[in-house]
N, C-alpha and C positions, 0 to 999 in steps of 0.2 A: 139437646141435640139428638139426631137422628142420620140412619143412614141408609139411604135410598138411591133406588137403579131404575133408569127407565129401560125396560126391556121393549127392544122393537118387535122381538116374536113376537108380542102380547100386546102392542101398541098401547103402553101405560108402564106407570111407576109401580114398584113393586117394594114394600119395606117390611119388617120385623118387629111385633109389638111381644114379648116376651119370645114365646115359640110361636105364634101365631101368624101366616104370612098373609098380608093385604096387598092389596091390589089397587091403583088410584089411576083414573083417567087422568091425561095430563093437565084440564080445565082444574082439576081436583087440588092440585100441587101448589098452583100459584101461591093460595095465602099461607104458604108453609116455607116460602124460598128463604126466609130469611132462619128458619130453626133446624134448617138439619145439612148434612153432605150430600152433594150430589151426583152421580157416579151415571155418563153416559155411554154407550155402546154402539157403534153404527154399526156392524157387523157383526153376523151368527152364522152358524153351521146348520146346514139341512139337519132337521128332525131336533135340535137343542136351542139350548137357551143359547144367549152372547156368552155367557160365562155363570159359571157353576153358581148356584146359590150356596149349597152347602160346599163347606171345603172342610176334609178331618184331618189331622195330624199325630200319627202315633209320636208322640214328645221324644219317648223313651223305650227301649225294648225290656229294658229292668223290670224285675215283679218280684216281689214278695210272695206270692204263693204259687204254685205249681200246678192250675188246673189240668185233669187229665185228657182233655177235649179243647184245652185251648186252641183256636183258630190262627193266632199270631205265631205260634214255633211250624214255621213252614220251611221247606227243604231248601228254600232259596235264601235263608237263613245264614248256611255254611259259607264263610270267608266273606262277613259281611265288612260295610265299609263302617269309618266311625259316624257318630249320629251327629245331625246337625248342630252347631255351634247355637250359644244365645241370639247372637249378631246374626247368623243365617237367619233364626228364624223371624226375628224384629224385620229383617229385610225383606222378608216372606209377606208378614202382615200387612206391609206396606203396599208391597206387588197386588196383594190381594185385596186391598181397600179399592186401591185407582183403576182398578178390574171390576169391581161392582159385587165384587162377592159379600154375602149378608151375613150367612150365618157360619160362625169356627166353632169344629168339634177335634176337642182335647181327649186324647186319644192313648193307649200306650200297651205293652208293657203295665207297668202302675204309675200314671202320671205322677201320680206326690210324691216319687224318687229322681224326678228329672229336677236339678237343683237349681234349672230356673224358673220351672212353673208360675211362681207366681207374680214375678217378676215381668214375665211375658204376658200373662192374665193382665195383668192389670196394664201393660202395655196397650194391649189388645180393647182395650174397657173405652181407652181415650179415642180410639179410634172409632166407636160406636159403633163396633162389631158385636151382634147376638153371639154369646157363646155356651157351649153344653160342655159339660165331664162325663168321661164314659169310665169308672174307678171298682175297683174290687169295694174299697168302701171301708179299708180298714184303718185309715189315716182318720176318718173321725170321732174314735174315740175321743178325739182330741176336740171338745168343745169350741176352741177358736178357728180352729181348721175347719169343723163345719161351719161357723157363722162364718167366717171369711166365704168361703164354697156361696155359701148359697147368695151373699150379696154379690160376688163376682160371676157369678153363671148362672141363665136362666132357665135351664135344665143339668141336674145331676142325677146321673143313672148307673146302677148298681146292679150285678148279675147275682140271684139269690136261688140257689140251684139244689140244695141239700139239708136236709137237715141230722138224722141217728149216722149216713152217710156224708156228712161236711168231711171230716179228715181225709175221707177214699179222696173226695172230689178234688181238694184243693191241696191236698198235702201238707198241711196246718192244722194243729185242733186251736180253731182261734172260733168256733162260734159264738160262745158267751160275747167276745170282741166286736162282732160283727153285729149282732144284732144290737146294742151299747149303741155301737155307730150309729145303726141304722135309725134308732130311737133320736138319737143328735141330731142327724141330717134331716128328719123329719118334721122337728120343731122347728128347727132354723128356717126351714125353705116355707114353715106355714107363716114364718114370724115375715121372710123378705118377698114371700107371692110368687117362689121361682119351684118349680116343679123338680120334684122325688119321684124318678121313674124305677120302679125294680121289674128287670124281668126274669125269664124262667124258660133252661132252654128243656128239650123233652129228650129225653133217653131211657135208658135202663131202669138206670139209677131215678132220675127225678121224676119221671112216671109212678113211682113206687112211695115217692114220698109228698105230693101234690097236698095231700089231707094237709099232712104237720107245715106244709111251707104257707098253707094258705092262714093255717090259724096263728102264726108269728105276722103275715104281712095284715092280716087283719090286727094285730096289735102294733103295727108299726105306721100301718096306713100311713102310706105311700101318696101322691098324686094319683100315679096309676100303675097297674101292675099288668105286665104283659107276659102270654108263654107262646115261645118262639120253638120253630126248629131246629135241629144240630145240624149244619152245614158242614160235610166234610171236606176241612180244610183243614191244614199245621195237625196237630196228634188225632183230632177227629178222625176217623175211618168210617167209610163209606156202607152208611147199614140198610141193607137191601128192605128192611121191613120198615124202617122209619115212619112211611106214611104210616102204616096200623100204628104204629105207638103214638103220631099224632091222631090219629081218629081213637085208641082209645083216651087220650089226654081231654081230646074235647069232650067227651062224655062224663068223663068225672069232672072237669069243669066246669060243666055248667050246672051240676047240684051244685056245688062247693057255691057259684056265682049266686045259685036260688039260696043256699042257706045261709050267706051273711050276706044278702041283701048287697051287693055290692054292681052299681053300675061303672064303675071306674079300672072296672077288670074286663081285661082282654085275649079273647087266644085269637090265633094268628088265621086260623080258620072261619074266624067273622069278619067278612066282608061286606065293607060300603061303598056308595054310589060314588061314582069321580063326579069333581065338581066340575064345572065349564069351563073353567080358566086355563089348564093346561089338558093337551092332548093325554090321555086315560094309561096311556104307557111312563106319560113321565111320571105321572103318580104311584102306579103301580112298581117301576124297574127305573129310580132315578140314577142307577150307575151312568157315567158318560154322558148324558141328558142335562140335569140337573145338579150333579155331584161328583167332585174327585178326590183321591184318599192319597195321603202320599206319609210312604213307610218311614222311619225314623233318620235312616242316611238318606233320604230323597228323591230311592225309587217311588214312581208315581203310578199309581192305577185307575182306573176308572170306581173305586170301591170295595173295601176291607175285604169282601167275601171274593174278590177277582186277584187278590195278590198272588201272583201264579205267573210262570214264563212267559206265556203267549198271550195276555195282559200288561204286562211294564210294557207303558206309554214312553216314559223316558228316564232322568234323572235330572232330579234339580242341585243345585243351580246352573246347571250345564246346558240344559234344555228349555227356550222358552216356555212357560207354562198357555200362553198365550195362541204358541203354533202346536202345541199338542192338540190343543182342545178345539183348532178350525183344522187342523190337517192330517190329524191321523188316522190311520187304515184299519186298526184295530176299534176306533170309535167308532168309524161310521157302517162298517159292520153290524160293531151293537147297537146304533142307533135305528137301522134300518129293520132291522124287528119291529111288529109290530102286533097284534090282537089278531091283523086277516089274516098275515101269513104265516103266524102256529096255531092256527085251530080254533083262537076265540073269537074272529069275526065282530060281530056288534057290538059285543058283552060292554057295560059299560061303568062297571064294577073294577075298583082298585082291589087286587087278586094277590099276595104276597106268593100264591102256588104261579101266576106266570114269570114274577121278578125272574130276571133272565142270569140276575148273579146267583138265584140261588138254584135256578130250573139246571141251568149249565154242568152244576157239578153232578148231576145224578143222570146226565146222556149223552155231554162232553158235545151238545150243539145247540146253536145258540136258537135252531128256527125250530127246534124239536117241541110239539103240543106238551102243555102241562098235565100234570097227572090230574085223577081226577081225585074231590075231596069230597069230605059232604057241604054242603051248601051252595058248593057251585050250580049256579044257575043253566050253566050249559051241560053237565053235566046230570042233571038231576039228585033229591037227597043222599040218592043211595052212589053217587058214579055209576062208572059202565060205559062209557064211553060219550063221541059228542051227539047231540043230539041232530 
């Protein structure tokens, strides 16, 4: 069985083959009515989908280690409310099956301390929900935890960020543990065909250690290994020079990429063509578009890196999820961005430098031009403004 949504923005079926998202004329569908769920939508919101494809859920605000740049300890934090019950969230799942949503991202905190996880997982499983773990990764030393992981979620991803420096970062000397794990979760996910994503965000600290992180995930090999940038949100602070530490990250990355031969490595500065199917912004900035993220008690945002005052959409279960996502002011705002009216015009390149949840925190507006990177095509190799 399967579970499928016919989107009218896109006048076709839309469904989930691992992480993989297809697209079916509805001529397409017929000899399948009888193998899968089918989830209809008569109504949508100018510039978005009828309803989110991806939907994440931080489970839990608990962790086990203490990153010093963690994104999740935000100020909005203080005199929070309690986190959602089991039963909320099974009632959550529900809401969001007969809504059309595809794919659940488990979220947290460290999900493997929310002590229903897996309980919900597999709840979640019957309902033929695509679902990903987004975890520190230290829960799989434990060999059935990863085999359990990898058959229950078709994406498990692990943030891999340090190495002579892991204690500074994480406040743990747990490496030896970590990478154990990471060795676990890699076997399993080759054994059940469900993808190990490790990424890698760029700072001070992990600019300096790229060499040593690359030569563990080449022995750990991964699905695919991605380096991201630090988004100042929760202890992050806001670093004026960021871009230079990502242009020099991409530089020593791509030896590192030429000396293990590796195509399944990514930095965030290599950008590809958007495909036909959806307009070039929902690819590039799915917050509010395509995607909604709701915090551990229920505040709801348009997406992790937007959890912030003047983003909380509402709170659930108090708040339709339904009348958020056709009627609010803050959405269609940020839906109303687009390529002409900050600066990129035709460009027809999925750009992670225009994504508007991360462009935002570095000029506090939402129509503000992206900075320039190298590769940008509007830009030229070197930046310097548009062309």
């Amino acid at each position: 069985m399967f579970l499928a949504r016919f989107e009218p923005s896109l006048g076709g079926y839309l469904m989930y083959n691992k992480t993989d998202l297809y697209f079916f004329e509805p001529e397409a569908m017929k000899d399948f009515s009888q193998d899968g769920v089918f989830v209809e939508n008569n109504m949508y919101p100018e510039n978005a989908m009828s309803a989110p494809l991806q939907f994440q859920l931080a489970i839990t605000d608990s962790c086990n280690i203490s990153c010093f740049n963690c994104y999740n300890k935000e100020k909005e934090q203080c005199g929070r409310k309690t986190e959602l019950s089991s039963s909320q969230i099974r009632e959550l799942i529900d809401y969001l099956v007969d809504w059309g949503v595809l794919f659940f991202q488990w979220s947290g905190g460290e999900p493997f301390l929310a002590k229903h996880l897996k309980e919900l997982a597999e709840y979640a499983q019957t309902k033929h929900l695509t679902q990903s773990l987004l975890t520190n990764g230290l829960a799989f030393t434990d060999k059935d935890k990863a085999m359990w992981a990898a058959k229950t979620f078709q994406r498990v991803q692990i943030s891999f960020n340090a190495v002579n420096k892991f204690k500074e970062w994480t406040g743990v000397a747990a490496l030896p543990r970590l990478i154990e794990a990471m060795k676990n979760i890699s076997v399993c996910c080759s054994k059940t065909g469900s993808f190990f994503n490790l990424t890698t965000t760029i700072n001070e600290i992990s600019i300096l250690e790229l060499e040593k992180i690359a030569e563990i995930v080449d022995i750990i090999k991964p699905t695919h290994w991605r380096i991201g940038e630090e988004v100042p949100l929760g202890k992050a602070g806001v670093q004026n020079h960021h871009v230079s530490l990502l242009e020099e990250s991409y530089k020593i990355f791509q030896v590192l990429k030429k000396r293990y031969k590796k195509r399944n490595w990514h930095h965030c500065f290599e950008i590809t063509e958007a495909d036909s199917l959806m307009p070039v912004e929902w690819q590039s900035s799915p917050a509010g578009r395509t995607m909604l993220y709701m915090a551990s008690d229920g505040r709801v945002y348009p997406f992790p890196y937007l959890k912030m005052p003047d983003f909380k959409l509402g709170v659930y279960p108090q708040d339709d999820l339904r009348q958020i996502w056709e009627n609010n002011s803050s959405l269609k705002k940020l839906r109303s961005t687009n390529y002409e009216n900050t600066g990129c015009g035709s460009c027809k390149n999925i750009c992670v430098r225009w994504a508007r949840e991360i462009n935002y925190h570095f000029n506090g507006n939402l129509f503000e031009n992206p900075i320039p990177f190298t590769n940008c095509p509007r830009f030229g190799k070197k930046g310097g403004g548009f062309k």
